[in-house]
C-alpha positions in Angstrom: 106.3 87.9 92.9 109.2 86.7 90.5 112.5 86.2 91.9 115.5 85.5 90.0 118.1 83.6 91.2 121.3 85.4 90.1 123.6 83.8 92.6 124.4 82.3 95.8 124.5 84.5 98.7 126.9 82.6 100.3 130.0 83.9 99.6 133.0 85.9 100.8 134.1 89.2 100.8 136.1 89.3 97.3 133.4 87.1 95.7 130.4 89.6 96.7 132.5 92.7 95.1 133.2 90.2 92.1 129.2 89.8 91.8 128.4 93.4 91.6 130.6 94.0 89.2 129.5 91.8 87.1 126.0 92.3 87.7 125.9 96.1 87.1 125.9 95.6 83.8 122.8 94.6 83.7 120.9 97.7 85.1 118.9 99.7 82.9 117.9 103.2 83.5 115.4 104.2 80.5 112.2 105.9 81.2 109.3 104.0 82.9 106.1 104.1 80.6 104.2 102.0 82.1 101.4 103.3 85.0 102.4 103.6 88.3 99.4 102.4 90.2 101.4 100.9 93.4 104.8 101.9 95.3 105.9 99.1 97.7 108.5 100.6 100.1 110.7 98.1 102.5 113.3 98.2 105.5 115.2 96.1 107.8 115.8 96.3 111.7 118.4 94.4 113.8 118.0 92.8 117.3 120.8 94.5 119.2 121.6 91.6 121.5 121.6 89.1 119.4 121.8 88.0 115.4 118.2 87.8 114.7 116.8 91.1 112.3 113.4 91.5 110.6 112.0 92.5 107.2 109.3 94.5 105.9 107.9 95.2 103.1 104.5 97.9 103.0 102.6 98.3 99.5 100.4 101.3 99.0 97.8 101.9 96.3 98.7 105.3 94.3 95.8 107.3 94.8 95.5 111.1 95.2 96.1 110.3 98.9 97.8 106.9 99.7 96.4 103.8 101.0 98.1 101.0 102.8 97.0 97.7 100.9 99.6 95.1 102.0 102.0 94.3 104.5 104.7 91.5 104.6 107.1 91.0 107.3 110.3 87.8 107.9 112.5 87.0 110.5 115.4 85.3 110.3 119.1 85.7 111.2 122.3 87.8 109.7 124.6 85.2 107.2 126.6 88.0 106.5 128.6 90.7 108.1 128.3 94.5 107.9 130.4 95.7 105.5 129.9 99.1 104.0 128.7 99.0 100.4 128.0 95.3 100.6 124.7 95.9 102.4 122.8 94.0 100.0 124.8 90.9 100.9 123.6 91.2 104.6 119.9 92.6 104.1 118.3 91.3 100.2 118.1 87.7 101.6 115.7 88.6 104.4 113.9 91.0 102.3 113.0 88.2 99.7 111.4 86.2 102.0 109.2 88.7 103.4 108.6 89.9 99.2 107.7 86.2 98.5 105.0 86.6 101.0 103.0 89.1 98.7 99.8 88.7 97.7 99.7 92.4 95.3 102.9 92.9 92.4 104.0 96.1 93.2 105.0 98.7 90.2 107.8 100.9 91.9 109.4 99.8 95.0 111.5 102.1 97.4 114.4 100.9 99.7 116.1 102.1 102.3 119.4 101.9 100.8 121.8 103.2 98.1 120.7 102.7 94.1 123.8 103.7 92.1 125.1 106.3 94.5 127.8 103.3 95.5 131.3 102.7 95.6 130.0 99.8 92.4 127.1 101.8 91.4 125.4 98.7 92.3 123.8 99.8 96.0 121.0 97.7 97.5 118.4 99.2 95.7 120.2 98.5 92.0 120.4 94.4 93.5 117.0 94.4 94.9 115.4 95.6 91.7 117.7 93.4 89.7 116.4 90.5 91.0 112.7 91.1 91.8 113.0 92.7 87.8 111.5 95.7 89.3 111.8 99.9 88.7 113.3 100.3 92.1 114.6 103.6 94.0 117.4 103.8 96.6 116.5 106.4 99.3 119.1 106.7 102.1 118.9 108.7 104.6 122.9 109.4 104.4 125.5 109.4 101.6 127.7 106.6 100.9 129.8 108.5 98.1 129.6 111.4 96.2 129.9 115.1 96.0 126.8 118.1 95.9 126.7 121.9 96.6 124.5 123.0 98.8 120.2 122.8 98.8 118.1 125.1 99.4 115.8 125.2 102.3 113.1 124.5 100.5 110.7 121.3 100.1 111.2 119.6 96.1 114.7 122.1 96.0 118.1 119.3 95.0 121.5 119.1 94.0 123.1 116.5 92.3 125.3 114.4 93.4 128.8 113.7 91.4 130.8 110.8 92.0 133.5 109.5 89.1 132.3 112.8 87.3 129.0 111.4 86.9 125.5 112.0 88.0 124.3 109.0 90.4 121.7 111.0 92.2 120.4 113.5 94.0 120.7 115.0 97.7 117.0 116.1 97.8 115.7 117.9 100.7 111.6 116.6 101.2 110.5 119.2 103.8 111.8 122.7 105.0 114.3 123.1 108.1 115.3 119.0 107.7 118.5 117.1 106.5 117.7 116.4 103.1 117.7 112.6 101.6 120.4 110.8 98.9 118.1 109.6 96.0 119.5 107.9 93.4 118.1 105.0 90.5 118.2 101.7 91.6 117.2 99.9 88.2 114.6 100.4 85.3 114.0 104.0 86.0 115.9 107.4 85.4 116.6 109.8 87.9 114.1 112.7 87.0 111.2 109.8 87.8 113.0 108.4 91.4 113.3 112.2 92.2 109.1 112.8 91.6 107.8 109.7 93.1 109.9 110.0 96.1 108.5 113.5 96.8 104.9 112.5 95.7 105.0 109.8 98.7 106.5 112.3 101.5 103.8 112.8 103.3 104.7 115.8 105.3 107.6 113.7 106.5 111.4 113.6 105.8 111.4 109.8 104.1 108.8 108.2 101.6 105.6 107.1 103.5 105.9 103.9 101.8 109.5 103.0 103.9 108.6 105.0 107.0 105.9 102.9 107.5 108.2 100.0 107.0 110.1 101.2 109.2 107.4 101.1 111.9 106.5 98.0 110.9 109.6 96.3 111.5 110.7 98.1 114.7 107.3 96.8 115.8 108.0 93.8 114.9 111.3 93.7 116.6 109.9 95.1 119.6 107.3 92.1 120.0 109.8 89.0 118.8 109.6 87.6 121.8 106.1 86.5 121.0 107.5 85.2 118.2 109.3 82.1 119.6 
């Protein structure tokens, strides 16, 4: 896949805030024309005992059902501390690495993270799509800012979510009688689009299928790093 290099990710606190600033700029939010043939979906898990976390990142052909075509996975160490609303700063570096190791070029890809529904509008999902120059969708599975009213107990039912007195996503609810999910446009798609392909991959489950079974993937992973070294 192409990477751009936007910046170092060895900076400081006041110098990461200073790059997504900056950098927001840059995100577009105009209809995707183009077909949606593949949805990658990714997430990260953390060794509790130590420094160490692991990335993965699961690709899925869009079919009428969907079928795992690829997985990529990395290891490597956290550079960066946790820091609410900098989570890009912590995670995107280990996600590259498991991205570079990608043999398909997905069309959409899902994180686990925060699209514009951030303190900078500029969540994981925005930075992530930024620099793999991707139409990318943040799907957390709690809010970082932002107001809604209620939703309805219904699968596909949402309400917006307002923060600054604008729209940066939705607080959709994927199945009946569970929490629902914070949706919002990462980069190079609008939010009508992020809200249809995130409920076209729940597969009877709460989150996308494509970063569930990242999720599996990495906690696997984690569970098994021992073989690693």
């Amino acid at each position: 896949m192409k990477l751009n290099q936007l910046h170092s990710w060895r900076v400081n606190y006041k110098k990461a805030i200073q790059i997504q600033e900056t950098l927001r700029d840059l995100l577009t939010f105009e209809k995707y024309t183009g077909k949606i043939q593949t949805i990658a979906g990714t997430d990260v898990s953390y060794d509790k005992h130590s420094n160490r976390f692991f990335a993965g990142v699961v690709v899925f052909k869009l079919n009428k059902h969907l079928e795992m075509i690829e997985e990529a996975m990395a290891v490597g160490k956290a550079r960066f501390p946790y820091i609410p609303g900098l989570l890009s700063f912590r995670e995107a570096p280990i996600l590259l690495r498991a991205f570079r190791k990608l043999k398909n070029n997905p069309d959409v890809i899902i994180f686990d993270g925060q699209g514009i529904a951030h303190p900078r509008r500029f969540g994981l999902a925005s930075h992530m799509g930024l620099i793999l120059d991707k139409p990318s969708i943040g799907c957390a599975k709690s809010r970082l800012v932002g107001e809604n009213s209620s939703v309805e107990n219904t699968a596909g039912a949402y309400s917006k979510l307002i923060y600054g007195n604008k729209v940066v996503g939705v607080v959709l609810r994927t199945k009946k009688n569970t929490k629902p999910i914070f949706v919002s446009p990462g980069h190079k798609i609008n939010l009508s689009l992020a809200i249809r392909i995130t409920l076209k991959t729940c597969c009877g489950y709460r989150i996308p299928e494509p970063t569930r079974q990242a999720h599996l993937l990495v906690n696997k992973l984690r569970r098994t790093s021992h073989l690693l070294k």
